[in-house]
DOVEX-479035 format. One record per residue (C-alpha): residue number from 1; x, y, z. Coordinates in steps of 0.001 Angstrom, whole numbers. Each point is the difference from the previous one (the first is absolute). Layout:
residues N
+-----+---------+---------+---------+
: seq :      px :      py :      pz :
+-----+---------+---------+---------+
: NUM :       X :       Y :       Z :
...
+-----+---------+---------+---------+
This chain:
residues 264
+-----+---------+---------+---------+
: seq :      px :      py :      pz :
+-----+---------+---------+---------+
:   1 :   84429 :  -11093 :  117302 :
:   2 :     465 :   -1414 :   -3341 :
:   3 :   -3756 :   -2289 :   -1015 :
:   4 :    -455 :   -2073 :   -2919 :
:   5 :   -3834 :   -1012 :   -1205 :
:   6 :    -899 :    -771 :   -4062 :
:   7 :    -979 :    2854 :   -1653 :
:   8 :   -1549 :   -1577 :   -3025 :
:   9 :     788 :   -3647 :   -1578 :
:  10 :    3364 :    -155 :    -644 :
:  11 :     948 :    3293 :    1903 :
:  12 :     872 :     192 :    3467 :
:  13 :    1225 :    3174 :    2089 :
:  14 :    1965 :     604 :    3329 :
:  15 :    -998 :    3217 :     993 :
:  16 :    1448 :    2301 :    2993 :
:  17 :    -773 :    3338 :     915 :
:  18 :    2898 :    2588 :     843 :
:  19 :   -1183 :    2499 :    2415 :
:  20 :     597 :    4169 :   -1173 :
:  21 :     -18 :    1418 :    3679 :
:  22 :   -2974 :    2419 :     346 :
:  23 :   -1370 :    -589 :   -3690 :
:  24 :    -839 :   -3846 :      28 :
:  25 :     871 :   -3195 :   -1953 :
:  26 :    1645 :    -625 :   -2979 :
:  27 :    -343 :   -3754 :   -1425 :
:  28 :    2992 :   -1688 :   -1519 :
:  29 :    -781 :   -2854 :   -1857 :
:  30 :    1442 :   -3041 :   -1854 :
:  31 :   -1492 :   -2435 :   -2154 :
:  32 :     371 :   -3425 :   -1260 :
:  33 :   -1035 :    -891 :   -3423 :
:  34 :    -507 :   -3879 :     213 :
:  35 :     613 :    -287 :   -3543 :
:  36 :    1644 :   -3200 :   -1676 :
:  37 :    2846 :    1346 :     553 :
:  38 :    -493 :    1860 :    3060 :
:  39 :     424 :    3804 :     795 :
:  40 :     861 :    2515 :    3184 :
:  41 :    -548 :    2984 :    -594 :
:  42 :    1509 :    2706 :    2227 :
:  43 :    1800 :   -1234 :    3415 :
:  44 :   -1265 :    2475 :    2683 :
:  45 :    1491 :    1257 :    2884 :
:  46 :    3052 :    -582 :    1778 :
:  47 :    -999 :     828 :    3166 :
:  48 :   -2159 :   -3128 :    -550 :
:  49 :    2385 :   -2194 :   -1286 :
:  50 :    -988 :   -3011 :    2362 :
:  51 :   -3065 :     640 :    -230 :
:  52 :    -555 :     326 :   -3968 :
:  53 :    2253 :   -3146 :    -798 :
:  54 :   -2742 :   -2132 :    2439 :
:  55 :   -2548 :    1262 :   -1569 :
:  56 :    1430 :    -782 :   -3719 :
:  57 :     814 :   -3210 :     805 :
:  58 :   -3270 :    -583 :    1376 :
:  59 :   -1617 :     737 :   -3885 :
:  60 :    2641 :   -1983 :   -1813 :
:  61 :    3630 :   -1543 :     418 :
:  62 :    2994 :    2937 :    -964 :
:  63 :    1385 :   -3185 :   -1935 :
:  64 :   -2811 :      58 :   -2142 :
:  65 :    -138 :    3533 :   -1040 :
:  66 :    1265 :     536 :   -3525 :
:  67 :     213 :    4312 :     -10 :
:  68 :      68 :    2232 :    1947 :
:  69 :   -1533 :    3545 :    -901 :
:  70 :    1159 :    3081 :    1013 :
:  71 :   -1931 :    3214 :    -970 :
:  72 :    2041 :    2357 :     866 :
:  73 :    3000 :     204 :    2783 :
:  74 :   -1234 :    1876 :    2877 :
:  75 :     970 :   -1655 :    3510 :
:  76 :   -4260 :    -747 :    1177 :
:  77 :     285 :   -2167 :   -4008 :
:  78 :    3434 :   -1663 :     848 :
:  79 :     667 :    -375 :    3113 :
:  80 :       0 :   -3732 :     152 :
:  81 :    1441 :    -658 :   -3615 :
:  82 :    3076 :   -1621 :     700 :
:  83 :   -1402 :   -1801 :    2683 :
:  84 :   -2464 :   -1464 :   -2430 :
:  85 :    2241 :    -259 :   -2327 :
:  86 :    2774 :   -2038 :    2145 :
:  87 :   -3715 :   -2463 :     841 :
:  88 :    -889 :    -185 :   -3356 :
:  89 :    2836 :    -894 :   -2073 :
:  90 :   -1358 :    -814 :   -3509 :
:  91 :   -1878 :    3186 :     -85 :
:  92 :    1349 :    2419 :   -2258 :
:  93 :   -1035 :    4021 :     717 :
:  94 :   -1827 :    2028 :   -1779 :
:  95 :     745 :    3788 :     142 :
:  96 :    1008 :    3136 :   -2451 :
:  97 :    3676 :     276 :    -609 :
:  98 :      42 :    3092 :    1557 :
:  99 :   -1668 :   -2000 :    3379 :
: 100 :    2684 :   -2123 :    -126 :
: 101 :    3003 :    2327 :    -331 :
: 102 :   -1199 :    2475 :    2742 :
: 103 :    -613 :   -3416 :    2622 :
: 104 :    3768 :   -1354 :   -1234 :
: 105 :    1432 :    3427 :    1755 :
: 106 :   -1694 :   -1585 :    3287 :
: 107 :     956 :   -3498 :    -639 :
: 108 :    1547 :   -3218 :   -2212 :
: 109 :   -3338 :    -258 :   -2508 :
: 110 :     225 :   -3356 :   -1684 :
: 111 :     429 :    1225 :   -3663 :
: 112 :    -462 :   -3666 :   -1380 :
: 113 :   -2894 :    -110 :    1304 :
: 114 :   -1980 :    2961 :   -1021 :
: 115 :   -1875 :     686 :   -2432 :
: 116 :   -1157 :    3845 :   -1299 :
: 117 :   -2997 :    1744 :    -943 :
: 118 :   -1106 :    2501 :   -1734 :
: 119 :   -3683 :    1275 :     199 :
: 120 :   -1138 :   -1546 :   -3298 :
: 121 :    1494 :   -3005 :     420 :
: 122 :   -1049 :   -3508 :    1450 :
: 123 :     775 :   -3296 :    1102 :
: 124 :   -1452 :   -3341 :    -380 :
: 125 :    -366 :   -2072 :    3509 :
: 126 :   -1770 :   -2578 :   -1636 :
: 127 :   -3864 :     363 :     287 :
: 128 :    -235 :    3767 :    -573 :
: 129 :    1955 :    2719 :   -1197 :
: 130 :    1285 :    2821 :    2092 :
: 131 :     438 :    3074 :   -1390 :
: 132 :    2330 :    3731 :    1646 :
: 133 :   -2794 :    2860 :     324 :
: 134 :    1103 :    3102 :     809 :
: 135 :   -2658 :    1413 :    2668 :
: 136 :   -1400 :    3530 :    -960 :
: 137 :    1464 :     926 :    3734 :
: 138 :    3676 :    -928 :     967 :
: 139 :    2033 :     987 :    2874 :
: 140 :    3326 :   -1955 :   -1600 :
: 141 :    1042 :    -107 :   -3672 :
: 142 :     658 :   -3953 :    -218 :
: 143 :   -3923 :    -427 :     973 :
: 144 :   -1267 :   -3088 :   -2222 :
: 145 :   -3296 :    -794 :    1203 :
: 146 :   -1406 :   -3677 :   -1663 :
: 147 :   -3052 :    -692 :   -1704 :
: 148 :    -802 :   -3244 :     334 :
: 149 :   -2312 :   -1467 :   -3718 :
: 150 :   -1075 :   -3283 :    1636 :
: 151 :   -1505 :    1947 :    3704 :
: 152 :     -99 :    3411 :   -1886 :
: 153 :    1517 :    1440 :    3311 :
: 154 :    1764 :    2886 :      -7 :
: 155 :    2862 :     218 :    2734 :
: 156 :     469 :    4022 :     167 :
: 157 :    2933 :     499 :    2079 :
: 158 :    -519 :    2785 :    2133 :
: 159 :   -2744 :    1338 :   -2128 :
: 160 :   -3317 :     208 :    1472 :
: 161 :    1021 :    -264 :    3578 :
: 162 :   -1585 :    1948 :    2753 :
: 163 :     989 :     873 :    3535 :
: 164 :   -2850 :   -1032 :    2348 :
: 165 :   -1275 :     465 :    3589 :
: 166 :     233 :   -3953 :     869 :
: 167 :    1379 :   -3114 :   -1599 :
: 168 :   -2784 :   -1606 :   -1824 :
: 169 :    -161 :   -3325 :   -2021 :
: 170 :   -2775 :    1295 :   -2781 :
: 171 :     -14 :    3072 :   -1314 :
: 172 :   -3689 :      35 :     665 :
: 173 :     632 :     528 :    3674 :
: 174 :    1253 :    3636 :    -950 :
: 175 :   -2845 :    3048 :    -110 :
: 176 :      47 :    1543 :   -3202 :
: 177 :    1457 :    3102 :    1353 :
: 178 :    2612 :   -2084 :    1497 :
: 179 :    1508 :   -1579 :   -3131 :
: 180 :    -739 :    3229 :   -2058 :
: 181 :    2137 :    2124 :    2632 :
: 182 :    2285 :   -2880 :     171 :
: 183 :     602 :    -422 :   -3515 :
: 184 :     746 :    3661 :    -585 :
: 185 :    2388 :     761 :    2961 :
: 186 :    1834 :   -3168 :   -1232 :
: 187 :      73 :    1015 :   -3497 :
: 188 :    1518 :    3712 :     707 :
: 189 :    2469 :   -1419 :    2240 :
: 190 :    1154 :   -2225 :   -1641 :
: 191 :    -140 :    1549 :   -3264 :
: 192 :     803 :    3360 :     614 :
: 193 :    1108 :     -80 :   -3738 :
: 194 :   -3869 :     203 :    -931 :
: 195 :    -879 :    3519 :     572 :
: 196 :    3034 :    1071 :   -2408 :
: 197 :   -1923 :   -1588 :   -2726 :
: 198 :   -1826 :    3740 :    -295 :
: 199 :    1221 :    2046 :   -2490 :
: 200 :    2894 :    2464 :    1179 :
: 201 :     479 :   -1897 :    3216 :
: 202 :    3178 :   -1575 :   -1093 :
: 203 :    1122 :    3296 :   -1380 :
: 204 :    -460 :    1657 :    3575 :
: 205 :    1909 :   -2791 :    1703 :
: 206 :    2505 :     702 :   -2416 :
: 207 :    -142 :    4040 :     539 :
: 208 :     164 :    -513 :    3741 :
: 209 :    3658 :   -1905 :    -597 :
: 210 :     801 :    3038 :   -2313 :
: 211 :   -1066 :    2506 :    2756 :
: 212 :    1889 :   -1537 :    2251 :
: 213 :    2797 :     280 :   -1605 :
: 214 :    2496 :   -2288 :    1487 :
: 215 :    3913 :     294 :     -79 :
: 216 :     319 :   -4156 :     -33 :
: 217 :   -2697 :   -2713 :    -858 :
: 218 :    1161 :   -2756 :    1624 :
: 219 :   -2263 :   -3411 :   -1403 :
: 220 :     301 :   -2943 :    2078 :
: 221 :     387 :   -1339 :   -3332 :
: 222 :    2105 :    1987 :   -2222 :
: 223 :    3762 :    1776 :    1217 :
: 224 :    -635 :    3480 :    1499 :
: 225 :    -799 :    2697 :   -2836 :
: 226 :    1013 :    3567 :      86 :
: 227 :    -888 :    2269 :   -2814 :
: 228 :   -2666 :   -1639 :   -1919 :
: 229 :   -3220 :     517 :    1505 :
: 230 :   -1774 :    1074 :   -2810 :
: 231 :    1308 :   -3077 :   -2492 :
: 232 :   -1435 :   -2058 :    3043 :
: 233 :   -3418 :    1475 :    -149 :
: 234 :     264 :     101 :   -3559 :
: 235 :     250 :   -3884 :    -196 :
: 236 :   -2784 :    -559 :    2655 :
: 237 :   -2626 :    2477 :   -1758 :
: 238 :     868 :   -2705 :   -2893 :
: 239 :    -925 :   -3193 :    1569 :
: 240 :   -3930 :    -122 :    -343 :
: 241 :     553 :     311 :   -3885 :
: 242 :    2887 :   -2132 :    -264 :
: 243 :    -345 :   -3948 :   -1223 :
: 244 :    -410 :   -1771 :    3420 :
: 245 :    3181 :   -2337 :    1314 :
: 246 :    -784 :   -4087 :    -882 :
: 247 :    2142 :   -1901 :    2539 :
: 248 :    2006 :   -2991 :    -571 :
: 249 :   -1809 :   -3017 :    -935 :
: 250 :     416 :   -3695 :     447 :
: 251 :     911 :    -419 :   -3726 :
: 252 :    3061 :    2814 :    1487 :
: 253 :     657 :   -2016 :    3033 :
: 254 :     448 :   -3074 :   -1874 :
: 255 :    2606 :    1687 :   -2099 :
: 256 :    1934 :    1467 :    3060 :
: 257 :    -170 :   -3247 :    1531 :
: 258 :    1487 :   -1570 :   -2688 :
: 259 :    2523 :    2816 :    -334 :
: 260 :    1116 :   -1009 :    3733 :
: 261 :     609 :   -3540 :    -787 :
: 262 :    2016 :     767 :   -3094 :
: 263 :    2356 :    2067 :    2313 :
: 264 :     323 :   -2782 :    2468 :
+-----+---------+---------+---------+
């Protein structure tokens, strides 16, 4: 059940808890930046959907809400965004351009009304600045988490999260070998990325392709390949030195929006 209660001045949360059968609680929140011009930040659950919109519009009127931050586009982050979206209609969203074109497969996104980010870059919603982070753990490459200047809050995404025994309300209601326990399992599972940081690990992962030698690689997102199993290792083994991708920005979007209207 979706709860809202202030956080801080100026920052308010509705909080759930998703149950992990046998394991415990995971919480998925949302939070509203009451800002000048104000901010949501995430959009929970679906299976809440009723529930999260009462408890948003118990913290502010949708109408009133100027963006709408997404910081990254797993379902537990958007699963009410286009109902808040469809409430709130002079909010414009937030998100990575990457966000947005993997959620437009699913649905109609409003291009006109997005706007993208790239950790680095910020936006100005009137009495503070809010600036993309990129959290040192990230299950989803179009995480931006948001540092806010004026609260100094930093919104991590799904970094930092913990599976517990129980929903709790303060973190201070967790034993210390709770949260530590917690934090880890969350951070391997979700993560799983993290323990190829050791040297050579990426290089077995790779071997074990090569030793399995297949006949066809078939990508769920590239056309079947026959043949060319070493070139495809090859260019893997290459990634952690290459120059790292920079996605889209709003600067870009502006220009392909502009490129659409000149068509019309």
């Amino acid at each position: 059940m979706a709860k809202a209660y202030e956080v801080i001045p100026d920052i308010e949360i509705i909080s759930s808890y998703f149950p992990i059968p046998n394991t415990g609680f995971l919480a998925v929140n949302a939070f509203l930046i009451k800002a000048k011009e104000p901010v949501l930040v995430d959009t929970g659950m679906g299976i809440e959907s009723e529930e999260f919109m009462e408890a948003l519009k118990t913290l502010i009127d949708p109408k009133d809400l100027k963006w709408v931050w997404i910081t990254h586009d797993d379902a537990d982050h958007t699963g009410n965004l286009k109902e808040v979206l469809e409430a709130a209609p002079n909010a414009r969203l937030v998100a990575n351009s990457l966000a947005v074109l993997r959620m437009s497969t699913a649905w109609p996104v409003p291009m006109d009304r997005v706007y993208w980010l790239n950790p680095g870059e910020s936006i100005d919603v009137g009495d503070r600045k809010l600036t993309a982070v990129r959290p040192p753990l990230f299950d989803n490459p179009t995480t931006i988490g948001i540092y806010d200047d004026k609260s100094e809050a930093f919104f991590s995404a799904d970094c930092f999260g913990a599976i517990v025994p129980s929903p709790v309300q303060n973190i201070d209601d967790l034993k210390e070998e709770e949260l530590s326990q917690g934090m880890i399992s969350w951070a391997g599972a979700d993560n799983p990325w993290i323990y190829m940081n050791k040297p050579g690990v990426l290089s077995q992962a790779l071997d074990s392709i090569r030793k399995m030698a297949p006949k066809i690689i078939l990508s769920s997102h590239l056309p079947p390949v026959q043949g060319k199993n070493e070139q495809l290792l090859d260019l893997l083994a290459k990634v952690p030195s290459s120059a790292p991708f920079v996605a889209p920005n709003q600067e870009a979007l502006e220009q392909i929006l502009a490129q659409m209207r000149g068509g019309n």
